[in-house]
C-alpha positions as CSV (number, residue, x, y, z in Angstrom):
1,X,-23.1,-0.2,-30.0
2,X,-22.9,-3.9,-28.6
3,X,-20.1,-4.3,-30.7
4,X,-18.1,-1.5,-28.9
5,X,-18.9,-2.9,-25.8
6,X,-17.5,-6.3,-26.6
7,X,-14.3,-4.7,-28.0
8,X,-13.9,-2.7,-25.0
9,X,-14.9,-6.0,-22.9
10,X,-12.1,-7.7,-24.7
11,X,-9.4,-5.1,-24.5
12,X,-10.0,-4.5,-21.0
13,X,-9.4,-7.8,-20.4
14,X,-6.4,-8.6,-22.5
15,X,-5.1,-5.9,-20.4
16,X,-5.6,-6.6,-16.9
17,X,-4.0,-10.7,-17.9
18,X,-1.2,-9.0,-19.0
19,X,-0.4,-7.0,-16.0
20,X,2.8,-8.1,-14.0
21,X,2.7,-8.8,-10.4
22,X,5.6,-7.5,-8.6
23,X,6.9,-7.6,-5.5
24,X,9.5,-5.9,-2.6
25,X,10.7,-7.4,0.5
26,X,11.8,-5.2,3.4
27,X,11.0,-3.6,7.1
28,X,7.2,-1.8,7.3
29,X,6.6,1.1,10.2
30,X,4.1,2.7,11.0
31,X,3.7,6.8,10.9
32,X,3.2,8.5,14.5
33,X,0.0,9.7,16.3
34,X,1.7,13.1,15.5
35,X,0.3,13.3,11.7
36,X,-3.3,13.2,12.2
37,X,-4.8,15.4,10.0
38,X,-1.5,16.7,8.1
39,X,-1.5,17.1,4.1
40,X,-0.2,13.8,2.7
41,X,2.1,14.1,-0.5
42,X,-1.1,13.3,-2.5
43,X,-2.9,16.4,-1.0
44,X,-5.3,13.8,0.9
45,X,-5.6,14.7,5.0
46,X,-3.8,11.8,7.1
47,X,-5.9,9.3,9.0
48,X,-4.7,6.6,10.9
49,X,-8.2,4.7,11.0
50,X,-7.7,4.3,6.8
51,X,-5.7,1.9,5.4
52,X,-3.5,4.0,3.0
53,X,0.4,4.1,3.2
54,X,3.6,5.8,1.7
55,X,6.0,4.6,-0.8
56,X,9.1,6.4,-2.0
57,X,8.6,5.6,-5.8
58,X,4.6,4.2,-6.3
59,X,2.1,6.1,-7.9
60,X,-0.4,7.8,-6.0
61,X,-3.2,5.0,-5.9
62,X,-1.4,1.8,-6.4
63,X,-3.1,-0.7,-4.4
64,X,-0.5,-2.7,-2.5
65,X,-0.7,-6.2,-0.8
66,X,1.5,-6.1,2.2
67,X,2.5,-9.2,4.0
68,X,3.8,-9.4,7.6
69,X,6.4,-12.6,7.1
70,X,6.3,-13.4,11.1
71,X,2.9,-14.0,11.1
72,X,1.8,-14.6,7.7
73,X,-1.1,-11.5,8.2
74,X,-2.0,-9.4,5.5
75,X,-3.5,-6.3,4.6
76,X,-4.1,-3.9,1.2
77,X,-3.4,-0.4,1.0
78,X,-3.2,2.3,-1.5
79,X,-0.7,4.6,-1.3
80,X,-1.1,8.2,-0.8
81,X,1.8,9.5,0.4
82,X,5.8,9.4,0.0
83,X,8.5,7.6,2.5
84,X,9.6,6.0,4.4
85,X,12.7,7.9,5.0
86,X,14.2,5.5,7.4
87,X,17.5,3.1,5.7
88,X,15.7,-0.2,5.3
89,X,12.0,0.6,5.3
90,X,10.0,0.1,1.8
91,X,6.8,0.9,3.6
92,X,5.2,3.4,6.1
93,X,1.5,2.2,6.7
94,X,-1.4,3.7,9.2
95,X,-1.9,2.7,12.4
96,X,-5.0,1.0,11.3
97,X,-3.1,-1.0,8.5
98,X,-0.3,-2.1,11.3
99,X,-3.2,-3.4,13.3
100,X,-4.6,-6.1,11.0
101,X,-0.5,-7.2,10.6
102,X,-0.3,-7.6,14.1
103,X,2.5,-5.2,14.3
104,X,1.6,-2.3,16.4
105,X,3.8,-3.8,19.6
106,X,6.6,-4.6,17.6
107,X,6.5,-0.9,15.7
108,X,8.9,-2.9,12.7
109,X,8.0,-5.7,10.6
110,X,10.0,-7.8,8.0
111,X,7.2,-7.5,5.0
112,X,6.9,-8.4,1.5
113,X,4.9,-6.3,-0.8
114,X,2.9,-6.9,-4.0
115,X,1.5,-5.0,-6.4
C-alpha cells in the first residue's frame, strides 16, 4: 500500500513540473448587472460577487491568472462560462473579479492572462 502511495506521490508530481504555463494578452470587460442569476455555459447560476469568468476556447474550470497591465493588479478566476463576444476581448470577468483589478471605472482593461 505505501508503495502505491509513493508511486502515485511521484507521478503526480512529475506531472504537475511538466505542465506548461501559457499566456494571452488582450482587453478584459466585465459582464453587466443584467445576468444575475442567468445559466452560465457551464450550467452554474451567474454571480457577480464570485470570481469566475468566460473564455471563448478554455475548459470549464481552468483556473486563470489575470493581470491588469496599467496597474500591475491581479486576480484568479475559473472560468465557467463562454465569451467574450466583443473583437478584441479574450476575457469577460465578474464584477467582483474587475474590482480587485481596479477596473470597474474604466469598464476595459489591457490584460494578460495565464494559465
Amino acid at each position: 500500500m505505501r508503495q502505491a502511495a509513493a508511486i502515485l506521490f511521484l507521478a503526480t508530481l512529475v506531472l504537475s513540473c511538466s505542465r506548461k504555463t501559457h499566456s494571452e494578452s488582450g482587453l478584459a470587460s466585465y459582464y453587466a448587472e443584467g445576468y444575475e442569476g442567468r445559466k452560465t455555459a457551464n450550467g452554474e447560476s451567474f454571480h457577480s460577487s464570485a470570481l469566475t469568468a468566460a473564455h471563448k476556447k478554455l475548459p470549464f474550470g481552468t483556473k486563470v491568472r489575470v493581470t491588469n497591465l496599467a496597474n500591475g493588479k491581479t486576480v484568479k478566476v475559473r472560468i465557467n462560462d463562454r465569451g467574450p463576444f466583443v473583437q478584441g476581448r479574450i476575457i469577460d470577468l465578474t464584477k467582483k473579479a474587475a474590482k480587485k483589478l481596479d477596473m470597474v471605472q474604466a469598464g476595459v482593461s489591457k490584460v494578460t492572462i495565464r494559465y
